[in-house]
C-alpha positions in Angstrom: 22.5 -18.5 10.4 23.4 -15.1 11.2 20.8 -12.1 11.9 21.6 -9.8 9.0 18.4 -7.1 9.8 20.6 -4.2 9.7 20.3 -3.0 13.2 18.9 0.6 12.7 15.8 -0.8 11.2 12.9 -0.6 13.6 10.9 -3.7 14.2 7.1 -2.9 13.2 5.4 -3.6 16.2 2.5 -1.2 16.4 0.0 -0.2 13.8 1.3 3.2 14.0 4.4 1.6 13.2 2.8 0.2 10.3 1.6 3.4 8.4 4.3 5.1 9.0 6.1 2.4 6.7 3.2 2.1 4.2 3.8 6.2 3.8 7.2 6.2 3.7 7.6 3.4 0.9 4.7 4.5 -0.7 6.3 7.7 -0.9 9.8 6.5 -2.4 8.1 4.4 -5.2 6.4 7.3 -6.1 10.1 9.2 -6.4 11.4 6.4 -7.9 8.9 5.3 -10.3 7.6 9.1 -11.1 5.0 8.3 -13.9 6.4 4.9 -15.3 4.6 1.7 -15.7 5.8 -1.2 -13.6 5.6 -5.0 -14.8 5.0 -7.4 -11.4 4.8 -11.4 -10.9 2.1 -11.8 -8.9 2.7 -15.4 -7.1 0.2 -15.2 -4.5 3.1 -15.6 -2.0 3.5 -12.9 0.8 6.4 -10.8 -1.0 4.7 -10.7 -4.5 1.2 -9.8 -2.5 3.1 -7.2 0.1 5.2 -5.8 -3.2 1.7 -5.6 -5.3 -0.1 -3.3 -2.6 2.9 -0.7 -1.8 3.0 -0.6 -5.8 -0.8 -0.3 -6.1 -1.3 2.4 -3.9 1.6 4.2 -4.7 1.1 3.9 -8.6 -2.3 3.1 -9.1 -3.2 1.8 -12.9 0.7 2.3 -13.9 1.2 -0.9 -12.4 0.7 -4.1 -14.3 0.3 -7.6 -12.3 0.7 -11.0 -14.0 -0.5 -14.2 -12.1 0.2 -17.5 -13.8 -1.4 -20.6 -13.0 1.0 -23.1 -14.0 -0.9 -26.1 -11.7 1.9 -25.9 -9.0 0.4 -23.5 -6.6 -1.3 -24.2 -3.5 -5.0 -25.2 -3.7 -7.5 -22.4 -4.3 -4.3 -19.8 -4.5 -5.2 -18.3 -8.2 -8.7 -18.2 -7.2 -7.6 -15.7 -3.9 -5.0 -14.4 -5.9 -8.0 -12.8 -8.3 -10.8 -12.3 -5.6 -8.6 -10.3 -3.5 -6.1 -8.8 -6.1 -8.6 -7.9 -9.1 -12.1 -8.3 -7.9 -11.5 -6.1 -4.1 -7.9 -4.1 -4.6 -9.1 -3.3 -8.4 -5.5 -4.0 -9.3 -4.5 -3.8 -12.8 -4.4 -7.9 -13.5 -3.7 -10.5 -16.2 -4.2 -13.8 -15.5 -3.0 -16.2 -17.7 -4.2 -20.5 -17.1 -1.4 -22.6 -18.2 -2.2 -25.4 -15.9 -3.0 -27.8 -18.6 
């Protein structure tokens, strides 16, 4: 498989690095978004998780997460997915436990 990183983009490799990119995409969903509402899956996998804290911190209570436990996850994942999403980030959260 071919590397298709577009080669301009810089490889994070320091935390300076790092907020520089939280600002700067932090700063385009805010363009973007202006004072919308967003609707996000929250999977508890790294993209939904990385995806739910830009959108958090950019837009705050405009954003709406939705975590599903449907029984296929991977043990204890809803359970992080509200301590660390609801209960410390204070995102705005609905769970919904369709396991059964």
């Amino acid at each position: 498989m071919q590397d298709v990183r577009d080669p301009n983009f810089e490889r994070i490799t320091t935390l300076e690095q790092a907020n520089k990119f939280i600002e700067e995409s932090v700063k385009q969903l805010q363009e973007q978004i202006q004072n919308n509402k967003v609707i996000l899956a929250l999977s508890g996998g790294v993209d939904s998780n990385v995806v739910a804290a830009l959108l958090n911190k950019a837009i705050g209570k405009n954003l709406i997460c939705i975590h599903v436990n449907h029984g296929l996850l991977r043990k204890n994942e809803s359970q992080e997915v509200l301590e660390t999403f609801k209960n410390k980030m204070n995102l705005n959260l609905i769970y919904l436990d369709v396991e059964e």
